[in-house]
Biopython code that builds the backbone (N, CA, C, O; Angstrom):
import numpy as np
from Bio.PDB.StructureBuilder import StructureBuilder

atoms = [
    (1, "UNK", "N", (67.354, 87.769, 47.476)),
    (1, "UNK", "CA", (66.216, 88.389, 48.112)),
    (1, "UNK", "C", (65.028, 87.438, 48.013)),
    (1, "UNK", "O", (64.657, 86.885, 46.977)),
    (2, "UNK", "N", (64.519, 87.327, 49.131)),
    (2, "UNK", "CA", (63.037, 86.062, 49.026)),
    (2, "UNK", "C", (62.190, 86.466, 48.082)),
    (2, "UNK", "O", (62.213, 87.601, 47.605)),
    (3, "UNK", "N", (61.513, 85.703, 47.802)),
    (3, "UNK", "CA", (60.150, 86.154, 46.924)),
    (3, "UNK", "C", (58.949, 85.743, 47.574)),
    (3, "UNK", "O", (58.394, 84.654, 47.726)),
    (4, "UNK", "N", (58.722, 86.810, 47.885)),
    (4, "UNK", "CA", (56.790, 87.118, 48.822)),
    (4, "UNK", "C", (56.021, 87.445, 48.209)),
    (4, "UNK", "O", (56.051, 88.562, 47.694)),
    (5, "UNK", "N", (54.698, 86.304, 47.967)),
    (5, "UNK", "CA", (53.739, 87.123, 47.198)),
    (5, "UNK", "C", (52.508, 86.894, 48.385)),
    (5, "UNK", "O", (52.574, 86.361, 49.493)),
    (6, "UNK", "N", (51.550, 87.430, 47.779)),
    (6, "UNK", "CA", (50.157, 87.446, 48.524)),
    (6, "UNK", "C", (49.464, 86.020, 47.942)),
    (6, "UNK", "O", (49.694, 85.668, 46.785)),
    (7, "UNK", "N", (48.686, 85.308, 48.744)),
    (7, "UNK", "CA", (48.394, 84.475, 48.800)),
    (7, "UNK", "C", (47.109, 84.063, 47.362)),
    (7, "UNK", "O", (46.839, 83.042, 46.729)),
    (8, "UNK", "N", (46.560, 85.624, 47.361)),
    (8, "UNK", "CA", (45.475, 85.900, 46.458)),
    (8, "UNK", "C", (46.459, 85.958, 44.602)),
    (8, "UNK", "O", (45.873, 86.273, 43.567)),
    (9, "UNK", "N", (47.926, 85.581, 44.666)),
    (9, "UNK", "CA", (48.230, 85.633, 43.738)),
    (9, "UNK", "C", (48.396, 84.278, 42.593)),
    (9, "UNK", "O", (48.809, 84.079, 41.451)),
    (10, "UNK", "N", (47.630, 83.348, 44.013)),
    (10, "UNK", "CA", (47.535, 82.099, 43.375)),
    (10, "UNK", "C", (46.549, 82.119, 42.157)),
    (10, "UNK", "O", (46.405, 81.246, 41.301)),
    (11, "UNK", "N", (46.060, 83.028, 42.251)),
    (11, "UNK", "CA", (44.558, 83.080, 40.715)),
    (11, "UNK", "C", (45.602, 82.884, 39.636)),
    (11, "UNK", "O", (45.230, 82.502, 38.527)),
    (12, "UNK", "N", (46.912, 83.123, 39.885)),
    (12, "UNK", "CA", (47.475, 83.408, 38.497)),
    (12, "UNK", "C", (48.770, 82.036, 39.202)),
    (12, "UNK", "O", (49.942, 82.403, 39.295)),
    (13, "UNK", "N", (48.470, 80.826, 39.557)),
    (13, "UNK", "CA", (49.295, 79.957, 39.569)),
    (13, "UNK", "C", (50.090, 79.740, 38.986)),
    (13, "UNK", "O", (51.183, 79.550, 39.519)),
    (14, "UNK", "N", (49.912, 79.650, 37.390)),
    (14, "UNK", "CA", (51.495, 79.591, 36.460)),
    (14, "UNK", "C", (52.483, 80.517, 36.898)),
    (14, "UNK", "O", (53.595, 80.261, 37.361)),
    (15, "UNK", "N", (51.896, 81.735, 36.679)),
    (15, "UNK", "CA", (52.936, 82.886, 37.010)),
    (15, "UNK", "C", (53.343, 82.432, 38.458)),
    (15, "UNK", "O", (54.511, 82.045, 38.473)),
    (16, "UNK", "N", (52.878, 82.384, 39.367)),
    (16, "UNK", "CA", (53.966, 81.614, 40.945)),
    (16, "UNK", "C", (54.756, 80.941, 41.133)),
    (16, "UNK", "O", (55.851, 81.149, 41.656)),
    (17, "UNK", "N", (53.896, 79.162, 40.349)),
    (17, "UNK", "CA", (55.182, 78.059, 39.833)),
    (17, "UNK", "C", (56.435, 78.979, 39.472)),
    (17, "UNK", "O", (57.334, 79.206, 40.282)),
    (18, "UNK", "N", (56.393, 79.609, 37.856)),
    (18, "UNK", "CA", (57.283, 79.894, 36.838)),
    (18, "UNK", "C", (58.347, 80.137, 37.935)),
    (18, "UNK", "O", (59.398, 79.500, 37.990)),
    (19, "UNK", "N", (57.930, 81.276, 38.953)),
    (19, "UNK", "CA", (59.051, 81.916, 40.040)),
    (19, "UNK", "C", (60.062, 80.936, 40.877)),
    (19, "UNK", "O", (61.200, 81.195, 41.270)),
    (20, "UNK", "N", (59.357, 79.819, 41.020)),
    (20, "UNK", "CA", (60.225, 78.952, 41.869)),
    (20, "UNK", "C", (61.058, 78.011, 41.529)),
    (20, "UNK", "O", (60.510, 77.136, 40.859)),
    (21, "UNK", "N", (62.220, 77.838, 41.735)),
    (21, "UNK", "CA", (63.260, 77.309, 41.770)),
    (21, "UNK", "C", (64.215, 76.953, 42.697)),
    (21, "UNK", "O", (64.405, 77.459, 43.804)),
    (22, "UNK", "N", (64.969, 75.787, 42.014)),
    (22, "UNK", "CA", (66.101, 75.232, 43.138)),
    (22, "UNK", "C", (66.716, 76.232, 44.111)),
    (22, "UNK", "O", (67.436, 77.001, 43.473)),
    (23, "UNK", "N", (66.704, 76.551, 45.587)),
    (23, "UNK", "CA", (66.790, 77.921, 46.044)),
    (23, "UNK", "C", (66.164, 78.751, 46.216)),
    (23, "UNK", "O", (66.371, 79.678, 46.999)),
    (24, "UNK", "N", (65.488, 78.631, 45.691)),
    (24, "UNK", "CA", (64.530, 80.231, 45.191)),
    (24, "UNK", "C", (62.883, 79.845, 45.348)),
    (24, "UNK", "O", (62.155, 80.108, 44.390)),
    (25, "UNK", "N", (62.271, 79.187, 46.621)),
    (25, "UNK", "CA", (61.209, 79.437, 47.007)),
    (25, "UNK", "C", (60.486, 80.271, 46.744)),
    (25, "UNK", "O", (61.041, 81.362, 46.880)),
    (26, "UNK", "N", (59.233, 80.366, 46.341)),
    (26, "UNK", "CA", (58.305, 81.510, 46.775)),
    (26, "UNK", "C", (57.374, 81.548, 47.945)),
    (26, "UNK", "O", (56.447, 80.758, 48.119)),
    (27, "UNK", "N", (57.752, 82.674, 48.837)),
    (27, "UNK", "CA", (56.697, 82.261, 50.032)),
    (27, "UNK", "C", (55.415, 83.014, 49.698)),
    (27, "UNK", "O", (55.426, 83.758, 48.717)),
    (28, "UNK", "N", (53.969, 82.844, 50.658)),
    (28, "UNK", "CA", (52.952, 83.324, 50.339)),
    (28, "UNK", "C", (52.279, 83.501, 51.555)),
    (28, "UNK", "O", (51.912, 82.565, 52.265)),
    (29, "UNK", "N", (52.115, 84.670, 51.801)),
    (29, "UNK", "CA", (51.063, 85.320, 52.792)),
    (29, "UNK", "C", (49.956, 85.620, 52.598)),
    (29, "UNK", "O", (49.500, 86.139, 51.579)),
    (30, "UNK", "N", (49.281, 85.257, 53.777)),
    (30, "UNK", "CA", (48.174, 85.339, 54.582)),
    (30, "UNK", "C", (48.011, 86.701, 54.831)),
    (30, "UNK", "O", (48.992, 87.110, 55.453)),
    (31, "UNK", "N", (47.173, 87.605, 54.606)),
    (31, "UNK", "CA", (46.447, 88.562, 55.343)),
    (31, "UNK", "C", (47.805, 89.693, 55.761)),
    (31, "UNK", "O", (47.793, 90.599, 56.595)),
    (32, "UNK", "N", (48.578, 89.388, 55.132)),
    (32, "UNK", "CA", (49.926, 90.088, 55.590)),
    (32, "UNK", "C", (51.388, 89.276, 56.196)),
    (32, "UNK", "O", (52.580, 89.542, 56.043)),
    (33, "UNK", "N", (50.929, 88.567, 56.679)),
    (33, "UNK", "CA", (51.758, 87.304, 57.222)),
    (33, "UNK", "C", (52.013, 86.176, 56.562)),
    (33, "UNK", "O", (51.187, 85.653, 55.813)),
    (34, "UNK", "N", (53.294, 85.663, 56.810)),
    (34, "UNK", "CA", (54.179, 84.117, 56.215)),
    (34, "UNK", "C", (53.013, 83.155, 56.908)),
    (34, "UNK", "O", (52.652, 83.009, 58.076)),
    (35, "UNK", "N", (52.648, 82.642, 55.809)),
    (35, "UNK", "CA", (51.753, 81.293, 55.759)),
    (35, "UNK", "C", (52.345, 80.020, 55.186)),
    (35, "UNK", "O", (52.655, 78.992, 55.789)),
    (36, "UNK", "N", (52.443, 80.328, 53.790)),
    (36, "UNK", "CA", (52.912, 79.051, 53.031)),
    (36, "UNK", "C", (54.097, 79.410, 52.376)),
    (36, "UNK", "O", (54.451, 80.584, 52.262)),
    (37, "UNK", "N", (55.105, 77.880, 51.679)),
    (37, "UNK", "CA", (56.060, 78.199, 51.147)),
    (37, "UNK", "C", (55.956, 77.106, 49.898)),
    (37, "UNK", "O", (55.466, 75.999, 50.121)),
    (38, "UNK", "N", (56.407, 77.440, 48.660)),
    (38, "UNK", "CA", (56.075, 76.707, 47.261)),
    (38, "UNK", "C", (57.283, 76.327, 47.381)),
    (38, "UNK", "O", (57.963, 77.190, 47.936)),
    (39, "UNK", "N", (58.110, 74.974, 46.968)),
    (39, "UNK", "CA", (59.519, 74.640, 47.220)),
    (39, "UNK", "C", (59.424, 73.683, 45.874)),
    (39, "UNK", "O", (58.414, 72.989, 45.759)),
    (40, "UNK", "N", (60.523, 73.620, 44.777)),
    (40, "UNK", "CA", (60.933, 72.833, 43.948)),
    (40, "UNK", "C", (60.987, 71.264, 44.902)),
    (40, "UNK", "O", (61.544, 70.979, 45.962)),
    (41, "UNK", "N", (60.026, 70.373, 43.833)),
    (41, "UNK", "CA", (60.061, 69.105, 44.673)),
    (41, "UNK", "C", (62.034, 68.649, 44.992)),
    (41, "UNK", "O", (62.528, 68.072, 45.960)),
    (42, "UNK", "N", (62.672, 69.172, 43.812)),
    (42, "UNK", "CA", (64.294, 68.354, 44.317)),
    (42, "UNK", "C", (64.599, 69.031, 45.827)),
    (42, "UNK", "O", (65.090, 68.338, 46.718)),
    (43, "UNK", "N", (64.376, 69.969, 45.965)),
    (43, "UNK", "CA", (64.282, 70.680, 47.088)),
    (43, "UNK", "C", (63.508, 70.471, 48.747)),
    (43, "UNK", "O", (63.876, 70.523, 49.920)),
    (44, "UNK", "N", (62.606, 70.285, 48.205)),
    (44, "UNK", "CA", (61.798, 69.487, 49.215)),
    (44, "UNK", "C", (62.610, 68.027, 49.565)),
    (44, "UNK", "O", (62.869, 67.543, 50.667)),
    (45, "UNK", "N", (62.865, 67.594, 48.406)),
    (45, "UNK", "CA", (63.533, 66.170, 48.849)),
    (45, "UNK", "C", (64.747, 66.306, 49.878)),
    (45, "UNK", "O", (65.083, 65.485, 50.731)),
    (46, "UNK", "N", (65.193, 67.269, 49.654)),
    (46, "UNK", "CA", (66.653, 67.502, 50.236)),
    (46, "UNK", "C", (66.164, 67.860, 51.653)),
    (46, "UNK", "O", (66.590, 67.276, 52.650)),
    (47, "UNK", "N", (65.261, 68.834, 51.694)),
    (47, "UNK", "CA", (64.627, 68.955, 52.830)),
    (47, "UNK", "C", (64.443, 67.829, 54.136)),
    (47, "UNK", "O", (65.019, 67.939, 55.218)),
    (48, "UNK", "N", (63.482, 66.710, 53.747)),
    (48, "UNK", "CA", (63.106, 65.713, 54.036)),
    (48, "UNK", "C", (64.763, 64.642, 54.132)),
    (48, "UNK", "O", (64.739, 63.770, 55.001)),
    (49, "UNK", "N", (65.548, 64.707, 53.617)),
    (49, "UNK", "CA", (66.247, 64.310, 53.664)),
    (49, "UNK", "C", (67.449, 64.764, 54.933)),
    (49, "UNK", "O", (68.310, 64.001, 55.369)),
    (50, "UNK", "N", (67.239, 66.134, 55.341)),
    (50, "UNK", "CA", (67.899, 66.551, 56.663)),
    (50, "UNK", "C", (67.286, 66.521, 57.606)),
    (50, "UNK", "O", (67.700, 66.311, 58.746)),
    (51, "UNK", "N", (66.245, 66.722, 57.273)),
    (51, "UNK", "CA", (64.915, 66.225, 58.589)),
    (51, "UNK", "C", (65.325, 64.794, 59.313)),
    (51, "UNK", "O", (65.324, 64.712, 60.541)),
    (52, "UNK", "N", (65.609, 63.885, 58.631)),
    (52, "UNK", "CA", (65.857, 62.633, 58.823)),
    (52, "UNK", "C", (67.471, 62.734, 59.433)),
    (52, "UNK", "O", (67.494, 62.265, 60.571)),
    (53, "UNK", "N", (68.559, 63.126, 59.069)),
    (53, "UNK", "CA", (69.508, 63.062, 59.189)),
    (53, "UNK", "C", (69.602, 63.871, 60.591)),
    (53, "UNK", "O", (70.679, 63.706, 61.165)),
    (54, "UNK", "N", (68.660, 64.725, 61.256)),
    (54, "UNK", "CA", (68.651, 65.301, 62.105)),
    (54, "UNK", "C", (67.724, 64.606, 62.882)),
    (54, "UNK", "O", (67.678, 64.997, 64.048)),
    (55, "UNK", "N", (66.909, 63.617, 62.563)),
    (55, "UNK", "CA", (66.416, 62.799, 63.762)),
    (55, "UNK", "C", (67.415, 62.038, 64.026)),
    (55, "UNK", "O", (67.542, 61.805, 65.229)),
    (56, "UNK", "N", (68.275, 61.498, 63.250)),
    (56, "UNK", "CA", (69.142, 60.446, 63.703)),
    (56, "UNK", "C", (70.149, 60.951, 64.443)),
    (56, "UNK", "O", (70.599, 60.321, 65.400)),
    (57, "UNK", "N", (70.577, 62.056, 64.108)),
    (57, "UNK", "CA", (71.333, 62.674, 65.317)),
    (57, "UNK", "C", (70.690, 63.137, 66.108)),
    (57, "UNK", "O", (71.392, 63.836, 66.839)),
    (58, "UNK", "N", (69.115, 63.140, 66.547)),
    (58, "UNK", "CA", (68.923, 63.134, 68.040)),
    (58, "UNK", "C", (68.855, 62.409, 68.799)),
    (58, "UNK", "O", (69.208, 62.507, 69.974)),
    (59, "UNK", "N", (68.042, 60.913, 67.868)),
    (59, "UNK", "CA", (68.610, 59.742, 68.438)),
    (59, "UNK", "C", (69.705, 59.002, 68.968)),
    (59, "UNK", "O", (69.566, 58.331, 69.991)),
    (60, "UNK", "N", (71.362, 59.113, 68.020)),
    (60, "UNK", "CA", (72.169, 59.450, 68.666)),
    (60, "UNK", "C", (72.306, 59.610, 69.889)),
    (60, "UNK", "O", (72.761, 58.771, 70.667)),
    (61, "UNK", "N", (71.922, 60.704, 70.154)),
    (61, "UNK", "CA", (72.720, 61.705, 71.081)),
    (61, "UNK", "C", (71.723, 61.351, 72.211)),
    (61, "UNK", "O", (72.097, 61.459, 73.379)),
    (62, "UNK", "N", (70.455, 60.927, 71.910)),
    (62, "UNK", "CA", (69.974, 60.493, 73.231)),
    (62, "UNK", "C", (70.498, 59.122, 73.714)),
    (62, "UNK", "O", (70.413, 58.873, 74.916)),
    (63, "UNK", "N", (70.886, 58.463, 73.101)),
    (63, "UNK", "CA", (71.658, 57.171, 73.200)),
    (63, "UNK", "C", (72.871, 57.867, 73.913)),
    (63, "UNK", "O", (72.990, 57.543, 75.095)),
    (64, "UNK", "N", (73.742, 58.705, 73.460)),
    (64, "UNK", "CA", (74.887, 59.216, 74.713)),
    (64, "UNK", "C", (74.348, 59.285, 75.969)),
    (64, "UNK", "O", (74.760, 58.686, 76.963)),
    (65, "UNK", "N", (73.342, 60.089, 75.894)),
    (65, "UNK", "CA", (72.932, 60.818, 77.293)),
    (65, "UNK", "C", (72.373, 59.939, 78.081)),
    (65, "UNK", "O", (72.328, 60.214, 79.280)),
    (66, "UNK", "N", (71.725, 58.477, 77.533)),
    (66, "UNK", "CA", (71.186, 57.369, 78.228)),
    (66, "UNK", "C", (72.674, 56.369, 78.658)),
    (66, "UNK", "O", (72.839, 55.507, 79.522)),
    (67, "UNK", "N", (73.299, 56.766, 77.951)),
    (67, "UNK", "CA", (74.309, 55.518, 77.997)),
    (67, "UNK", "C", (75.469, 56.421, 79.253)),
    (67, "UNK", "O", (76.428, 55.791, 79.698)),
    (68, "UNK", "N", (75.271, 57.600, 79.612)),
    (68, "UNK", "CA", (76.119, 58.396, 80.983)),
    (68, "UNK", "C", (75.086, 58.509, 82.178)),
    (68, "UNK", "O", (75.508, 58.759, 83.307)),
    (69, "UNK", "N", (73.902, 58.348, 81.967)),
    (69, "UNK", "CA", (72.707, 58.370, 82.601)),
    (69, "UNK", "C", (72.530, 56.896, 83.477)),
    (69, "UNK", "O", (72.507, 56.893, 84.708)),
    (70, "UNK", "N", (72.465, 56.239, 83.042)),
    (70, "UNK", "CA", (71.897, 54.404, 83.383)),
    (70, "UNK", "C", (72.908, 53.826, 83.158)),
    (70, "UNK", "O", (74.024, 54.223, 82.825)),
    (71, "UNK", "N", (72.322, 52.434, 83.427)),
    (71, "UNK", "CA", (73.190, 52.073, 83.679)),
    (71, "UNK", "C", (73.713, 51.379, 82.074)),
    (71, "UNK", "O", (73.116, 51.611, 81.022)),
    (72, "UNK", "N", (75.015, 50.452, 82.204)),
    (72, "UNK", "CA", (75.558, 50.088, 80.662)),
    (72, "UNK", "C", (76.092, 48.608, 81.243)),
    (72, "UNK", "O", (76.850, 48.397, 82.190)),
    (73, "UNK", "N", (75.247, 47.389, 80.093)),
    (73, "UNK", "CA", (75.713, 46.681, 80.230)),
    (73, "UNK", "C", (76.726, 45.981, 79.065)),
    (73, "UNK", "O", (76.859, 46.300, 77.884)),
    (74, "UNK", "N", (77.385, 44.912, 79.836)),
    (74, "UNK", "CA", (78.450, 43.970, 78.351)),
    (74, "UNK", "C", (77.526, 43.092, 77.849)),
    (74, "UNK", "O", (76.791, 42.423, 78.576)),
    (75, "UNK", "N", (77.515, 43.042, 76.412)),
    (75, "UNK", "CA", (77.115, 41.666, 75.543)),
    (75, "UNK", "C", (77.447, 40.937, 76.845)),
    (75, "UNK", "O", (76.538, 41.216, 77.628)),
    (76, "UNK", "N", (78.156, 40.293, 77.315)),
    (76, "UNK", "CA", (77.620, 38.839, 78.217)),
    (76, "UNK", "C", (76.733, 39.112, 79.452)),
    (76, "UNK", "O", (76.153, 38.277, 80.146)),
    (77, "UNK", "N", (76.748, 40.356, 79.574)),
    (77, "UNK", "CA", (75.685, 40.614, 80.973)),
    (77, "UNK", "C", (74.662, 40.599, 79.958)),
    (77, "UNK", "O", (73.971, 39.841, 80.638)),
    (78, "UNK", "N", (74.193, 40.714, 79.271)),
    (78, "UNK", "CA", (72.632, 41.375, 78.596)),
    (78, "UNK", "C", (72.526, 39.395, 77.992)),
    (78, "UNK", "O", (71.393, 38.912, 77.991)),
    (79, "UNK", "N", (73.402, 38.717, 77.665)),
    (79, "UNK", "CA", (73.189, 37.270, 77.126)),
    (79, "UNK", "C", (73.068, 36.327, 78.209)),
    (79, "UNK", "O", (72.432, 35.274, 78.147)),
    (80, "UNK", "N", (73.650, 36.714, 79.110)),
    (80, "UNK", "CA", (73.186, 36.238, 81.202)),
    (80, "UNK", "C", (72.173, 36.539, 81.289)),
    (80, "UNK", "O", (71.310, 35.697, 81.541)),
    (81, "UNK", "N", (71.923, 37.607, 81.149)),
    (81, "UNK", "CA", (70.036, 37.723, 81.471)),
    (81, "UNK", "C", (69.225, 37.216, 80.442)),
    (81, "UNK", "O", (68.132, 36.692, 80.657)),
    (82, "UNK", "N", (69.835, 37.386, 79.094)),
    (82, "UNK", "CA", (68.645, 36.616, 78.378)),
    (82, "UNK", "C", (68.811, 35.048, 78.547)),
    (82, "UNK", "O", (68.469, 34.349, 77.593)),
    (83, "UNK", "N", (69.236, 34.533, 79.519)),
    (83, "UNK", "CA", (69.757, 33.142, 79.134)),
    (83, "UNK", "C", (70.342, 32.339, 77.987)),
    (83, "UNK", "O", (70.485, 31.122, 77.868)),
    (84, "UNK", "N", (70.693, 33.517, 77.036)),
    (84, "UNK", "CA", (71.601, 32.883, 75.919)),
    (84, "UNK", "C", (73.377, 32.854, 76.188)),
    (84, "UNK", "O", (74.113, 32.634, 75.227)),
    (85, "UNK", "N", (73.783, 33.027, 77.175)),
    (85, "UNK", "CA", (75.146, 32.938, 77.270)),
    (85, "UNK", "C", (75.342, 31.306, 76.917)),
    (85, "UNK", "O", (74.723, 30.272, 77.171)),
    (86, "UNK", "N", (76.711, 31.717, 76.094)),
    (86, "UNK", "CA", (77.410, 30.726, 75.563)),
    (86, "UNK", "C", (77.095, 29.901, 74.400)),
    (86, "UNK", "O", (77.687, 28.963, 73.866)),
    (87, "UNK", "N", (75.604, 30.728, 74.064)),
    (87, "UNK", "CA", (75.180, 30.219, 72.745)),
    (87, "UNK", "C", (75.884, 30.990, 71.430)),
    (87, "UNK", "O", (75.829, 32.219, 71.386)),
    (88, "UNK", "N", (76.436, 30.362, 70.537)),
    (88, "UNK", "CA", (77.409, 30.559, 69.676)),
    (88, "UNK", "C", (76.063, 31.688, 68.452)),
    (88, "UNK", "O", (74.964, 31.384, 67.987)),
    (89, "UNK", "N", (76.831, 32.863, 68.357)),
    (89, "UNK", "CA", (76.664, 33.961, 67.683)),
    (89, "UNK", "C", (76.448, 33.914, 66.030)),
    (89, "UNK", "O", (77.276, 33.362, 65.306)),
    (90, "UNK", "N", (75.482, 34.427, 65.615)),
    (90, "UNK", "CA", (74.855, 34.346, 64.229)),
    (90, "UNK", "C", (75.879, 35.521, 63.144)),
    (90, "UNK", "O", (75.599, 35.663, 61.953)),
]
sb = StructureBuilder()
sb.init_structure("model")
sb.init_model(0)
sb.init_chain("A")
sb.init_seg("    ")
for serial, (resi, resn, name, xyz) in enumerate(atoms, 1):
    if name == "N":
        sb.init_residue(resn, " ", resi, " ")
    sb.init_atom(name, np.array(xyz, "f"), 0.0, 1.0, " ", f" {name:<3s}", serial, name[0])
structure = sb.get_structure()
């Protein structure tokens, strides 16, 4: 079950921290409403850590959709245009 407190319960900050844990957020409302959320920093990390893993799979995937979209060239067409064809590879 979440843990919701009122925002005004920050006067008593220890007691809020104490509540939160790996999982176990405490959120905090506004005036009645979800405002903020207190998250264990390992948690947050993990967070930030799918955030990322989910840009890269949009990137990805926009790379599919560009690469069925436009056009696609070969390493020697893209080394033809740069005028490096036939220059020996690093």
């Amino acid at each position: 079950m979440p843990n919701i407190k009122p925002v005004s319960d920050l006067r008593n900050y220890g007691e809020v921290l104490r509540d939160v844990a790996i999982g176990q957020p405490v959120f905090l409302t506004k005036n009645g409403y979800g405002r903020y959320a207190v998250l264990d920093i390992e948690e947050y990390r993990e967070y930030e850590r799918m955030r990322a893993i989910n840009r890269l799979l949009e990137e990805i995937e926009r790379g599919r959709q560009s690469e069925k979209e436009e056009a696609v060239f070969t390493l020697e067409e893209v080394e033809e245009a740069l005028g490096i064809a036939g220059e020996p590879h690093a």
